[in-house]
Every structure is written in C-alpha cells, then in structure tokens.
C-alpha positions as CSV (number, residue, x, y, z in Angstrom):
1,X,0.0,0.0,0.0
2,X,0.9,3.8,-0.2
3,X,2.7,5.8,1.8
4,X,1.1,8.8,0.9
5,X,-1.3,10.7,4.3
6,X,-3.9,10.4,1.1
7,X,-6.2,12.1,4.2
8,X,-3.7,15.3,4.8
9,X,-3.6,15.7,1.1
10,X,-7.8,15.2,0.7
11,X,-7.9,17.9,3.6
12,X,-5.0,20.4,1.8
13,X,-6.6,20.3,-1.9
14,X,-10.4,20.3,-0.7
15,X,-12.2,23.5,-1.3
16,X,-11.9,25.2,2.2
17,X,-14.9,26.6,4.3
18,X,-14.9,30.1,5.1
19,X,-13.1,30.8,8.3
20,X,-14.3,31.7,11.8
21,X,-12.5,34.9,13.8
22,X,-10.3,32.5,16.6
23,X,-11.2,36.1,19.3
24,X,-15.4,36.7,18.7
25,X,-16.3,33.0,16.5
26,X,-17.4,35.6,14.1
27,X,-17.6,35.0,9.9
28,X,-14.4,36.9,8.3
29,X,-14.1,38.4,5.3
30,X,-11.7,38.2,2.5
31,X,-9.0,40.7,3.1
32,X,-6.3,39.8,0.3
33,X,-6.2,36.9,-2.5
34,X,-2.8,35.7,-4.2
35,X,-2.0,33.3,-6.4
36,X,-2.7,30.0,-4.6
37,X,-3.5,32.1,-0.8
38,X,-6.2,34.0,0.4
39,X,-6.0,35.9,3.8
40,X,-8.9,36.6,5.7
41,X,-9.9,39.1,8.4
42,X,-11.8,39.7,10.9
43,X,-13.2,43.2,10.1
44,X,-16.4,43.0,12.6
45,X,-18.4,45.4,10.0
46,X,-21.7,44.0,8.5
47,X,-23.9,45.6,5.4
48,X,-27.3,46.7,5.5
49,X,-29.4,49.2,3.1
50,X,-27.9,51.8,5.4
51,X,-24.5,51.1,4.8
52,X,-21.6,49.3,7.3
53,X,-21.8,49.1,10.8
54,X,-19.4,47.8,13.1
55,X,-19.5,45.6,16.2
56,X,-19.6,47.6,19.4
57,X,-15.7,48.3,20.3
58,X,-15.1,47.9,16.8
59,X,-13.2,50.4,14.2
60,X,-12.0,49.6,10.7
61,X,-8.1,48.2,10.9
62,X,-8.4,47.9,14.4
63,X,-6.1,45.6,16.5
64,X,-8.7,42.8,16.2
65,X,-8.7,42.7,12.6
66,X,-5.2,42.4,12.5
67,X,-4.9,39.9,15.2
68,X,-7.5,37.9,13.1
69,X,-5.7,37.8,10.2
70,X,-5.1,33.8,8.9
71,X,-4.2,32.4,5.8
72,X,-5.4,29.8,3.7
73,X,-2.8,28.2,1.2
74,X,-4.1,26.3,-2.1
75,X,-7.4,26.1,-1.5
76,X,-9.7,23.5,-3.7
77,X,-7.9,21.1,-6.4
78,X,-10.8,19.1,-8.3
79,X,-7.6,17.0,-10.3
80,X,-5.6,16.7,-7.2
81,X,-9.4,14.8,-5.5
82,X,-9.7,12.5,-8.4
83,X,-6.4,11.2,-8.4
84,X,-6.8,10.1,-5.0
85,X,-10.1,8.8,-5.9
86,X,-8.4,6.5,-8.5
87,X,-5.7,5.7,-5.9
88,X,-7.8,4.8,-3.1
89,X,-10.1,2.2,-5.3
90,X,-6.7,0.6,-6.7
91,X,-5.8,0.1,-3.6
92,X,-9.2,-1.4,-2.4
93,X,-9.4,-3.6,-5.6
94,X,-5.7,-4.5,-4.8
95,X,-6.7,-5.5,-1.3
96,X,-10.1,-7.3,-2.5
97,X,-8.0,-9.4,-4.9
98,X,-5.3,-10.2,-2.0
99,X,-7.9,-11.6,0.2
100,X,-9.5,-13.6,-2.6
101,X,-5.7,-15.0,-3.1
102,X,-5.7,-15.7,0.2
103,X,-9.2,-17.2,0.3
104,X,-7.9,-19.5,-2.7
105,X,-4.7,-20.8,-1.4
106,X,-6.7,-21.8,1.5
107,X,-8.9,-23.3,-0.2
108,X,-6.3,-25.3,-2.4
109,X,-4.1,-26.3,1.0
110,X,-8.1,-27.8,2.0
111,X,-8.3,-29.8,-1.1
112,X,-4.5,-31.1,-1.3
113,X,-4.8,-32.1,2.2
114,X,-7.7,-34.2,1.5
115,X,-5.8,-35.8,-1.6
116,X,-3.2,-36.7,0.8
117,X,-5.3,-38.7,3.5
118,X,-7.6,-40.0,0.3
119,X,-3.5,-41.1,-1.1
120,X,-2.5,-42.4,2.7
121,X,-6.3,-44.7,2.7
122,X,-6.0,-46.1,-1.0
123,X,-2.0,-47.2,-0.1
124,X,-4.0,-49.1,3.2
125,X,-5.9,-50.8,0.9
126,X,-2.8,-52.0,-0.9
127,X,-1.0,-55.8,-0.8
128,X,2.4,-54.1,-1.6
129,X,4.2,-52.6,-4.7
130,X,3.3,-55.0,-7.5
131,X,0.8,-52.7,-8.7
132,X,3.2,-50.0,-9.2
133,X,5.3,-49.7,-12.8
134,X,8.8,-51.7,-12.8
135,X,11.8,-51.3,-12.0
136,X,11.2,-48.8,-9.5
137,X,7.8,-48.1,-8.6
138,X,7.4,-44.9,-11.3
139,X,5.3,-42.4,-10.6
140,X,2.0,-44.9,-10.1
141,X,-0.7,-42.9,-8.3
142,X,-2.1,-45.1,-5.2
143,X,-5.5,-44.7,-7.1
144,X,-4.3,-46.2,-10.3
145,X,-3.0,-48.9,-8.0
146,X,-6.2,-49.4,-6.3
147,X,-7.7,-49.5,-10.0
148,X,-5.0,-52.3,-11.1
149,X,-5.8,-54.7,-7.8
150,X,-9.1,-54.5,-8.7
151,X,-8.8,-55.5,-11.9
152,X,-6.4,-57.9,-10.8
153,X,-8.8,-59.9,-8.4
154,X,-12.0,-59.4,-10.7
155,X,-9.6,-61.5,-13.1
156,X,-8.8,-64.0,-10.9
157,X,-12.9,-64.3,-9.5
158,X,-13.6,-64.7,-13.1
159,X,-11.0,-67.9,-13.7
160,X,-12.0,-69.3,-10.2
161,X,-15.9,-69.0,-11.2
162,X,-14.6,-70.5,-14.9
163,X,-13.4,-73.9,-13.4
164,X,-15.4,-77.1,-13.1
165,X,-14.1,-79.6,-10.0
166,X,-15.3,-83.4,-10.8
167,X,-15.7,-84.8,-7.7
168,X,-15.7,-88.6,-7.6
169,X,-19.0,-90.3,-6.7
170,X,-19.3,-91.6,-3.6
171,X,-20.9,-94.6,-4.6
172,X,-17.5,-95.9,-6.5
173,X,-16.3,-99.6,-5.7
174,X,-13.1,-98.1,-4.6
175,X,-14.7,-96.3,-1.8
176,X,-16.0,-99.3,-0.2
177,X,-14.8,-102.2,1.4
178,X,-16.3,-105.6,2.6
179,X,-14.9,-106.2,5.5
180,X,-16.4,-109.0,8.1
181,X,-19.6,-109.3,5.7
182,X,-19.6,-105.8,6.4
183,X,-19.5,-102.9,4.1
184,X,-17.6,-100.3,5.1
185,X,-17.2,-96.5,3.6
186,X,-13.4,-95.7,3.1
187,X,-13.3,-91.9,4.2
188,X,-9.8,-91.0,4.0
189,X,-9.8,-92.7,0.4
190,X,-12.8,-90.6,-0.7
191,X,-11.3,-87.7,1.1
192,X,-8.1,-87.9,-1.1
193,X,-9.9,-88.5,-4.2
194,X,-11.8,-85.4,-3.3
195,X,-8.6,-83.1,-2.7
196,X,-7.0,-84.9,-6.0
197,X,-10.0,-83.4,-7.8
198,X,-9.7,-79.9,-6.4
199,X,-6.5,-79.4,-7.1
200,X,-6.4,-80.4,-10.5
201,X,-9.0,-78.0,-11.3
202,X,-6.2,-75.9,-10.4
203,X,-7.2,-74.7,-6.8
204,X,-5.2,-74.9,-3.6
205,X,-6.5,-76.9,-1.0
206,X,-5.2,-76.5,3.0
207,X,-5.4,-79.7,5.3
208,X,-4.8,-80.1,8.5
C-alpha cells in the first residue's frame, strides 16, 4: 500500500470553508487573494441598506482585525481529488484481490490435504508394490493402483468362477470295502480323491 497521508492531502486540496474569527467566532471576510492564498480578516463590520456598521468596540483596521488575520494556502484542487479517488479504489481492488488469493490458497491447502489422507487410505488398501510400474515403482498414483488390484482380483474371480471340480461319486467300488460281511465306507480314500479333484481344477486346498 501507499505511503502517501492520502487524508492530509484530501484535507490540503479540498475547497476550504470560510473561516471563523479565533477572538469573537465571528464570519471573516476576505482581506487579500494571491495566487494560490487567500488571507482573511476579521473586520467586525456588517452591510445593510444603510451602509456598514461595526461591532460595538469595533473600528475599521483595528487591532482585532489584524490579530485575526489567517491564511489559507491552495485552496480546492478538483484534479488533485480525483487522483486520489483512483488511488484509493486501486488500492481497495488491490486488497479485494489479495484476500480472494488468500481465500484460494486456503482453499487449495483444504483440497490437497484431502488428496493426501484419500493417497494415505488407497496405499491401506494395498498388498504391496506389484501394482506400481517396474523397475522402481514410477510415478504410479495409489489410485491407479487401487484400479490395477481390482482389476487384478476381478480376473482371478472370473477364472476361479470358470473352473469345473469333478468330484468322484461316492458310490465308486473303490470307496467301499467288505470287511467281516460288512460294508464299510473308506473316508480317508474318498477324502483324497476329493482333494486330488480340487486341485487339478487348479485350486489350492489347506489340510490339516
């Protein structure tokens, strides 16, 4: 902002009122105009149809109207007011815009914040660095990586869904024995055949 007292120089270039006499508070009168200064006076006359007449104590050029006596420098500058109408809205618009900066960077600090906790839940979410581009990782964003897993397991779903197990019937000689004119179901044979089946349908299978 300025340094300029924009206020002392409003007040310097302003058309001035006419004066009050600092002795009786009385109106003066102009006693002399200049180039750029006008002096006035207390002269304590007034006019009437009838002429002048003074104040009671009062004489023309007496030692009050000299005592009175004060000048005003420069008075009224309609150029000089407009320039510092201009300056004072630039400087107004200047601060309007700052704050709105302000306002935005705020705003923006808000936003990239959020990104960053969004970035720190997504890389939760993640098994490790596979997702990311080799040799080093690149510059992968945590959501493209979320988007990759899940492309990833939906694959996978879709080949688990795609295969067929053929389990063994139950009712197979092999899985029966007569034993003691009994007939006895052979679990642990069944169970194998079972597990053989499962796995070659390609899918893992965790005993005990």
């Amino acid at each position: 902002m300025s340094n300029i007292d924009k206020q002392a120089l409003r007040e310097r270039y302003s058309l001035q009122p006419v004066p009050k006499c600092h002795i009786c508070d009385a109106v003066m009168t102009i006693a002399r105009a200049s180039a750029g200064a006008v002096v006035y006076a207390c002269s304590g006359c007034t006019y009437d149809d009838n002429g002048a007449h003074y104040a009671p104590g009062r004489s023309l050029g007496d030692d009050h109207y000299s005592a009175s006596r004060v000048t005003i420098f420069e008075s009224g500058d309609s150029d000089v007011l407009e320039l510092l109408d201009e300056l004072e809205a630039a400087e107004n618009n200047l601060l309007d815009s700052e704050c709105h900066v302000a306002e935005l960077e705020e705003s923006l600090r808000d936003k990239q914040a959020l990104l960053e906790a969004l970035d720190n839940a997504l890389c939760e979410l993640l098994p490790g660095t596979q997702y990311m581009d080799p040799p080093d990782g690149g510059s992968v964003t945590p959501l493209e990586q979320v988007r990759r897993m899940v492309a990833d397991y939906l694959e996978r779903i879709s080949n688990l869904e795609s295969r067929k197990v053929c389990v063994p019937r139950i009712s197979n000689d092999e899985f029966w024995l007569n034993f003691n004119n009994r007939i006895v179901f052979r679990e642990e044979t069944y169970r194998s055949a079972v597990i053989k089946a499962i796995e070659d349908a390609g899918i893992g299978v965790k005993g005990e």
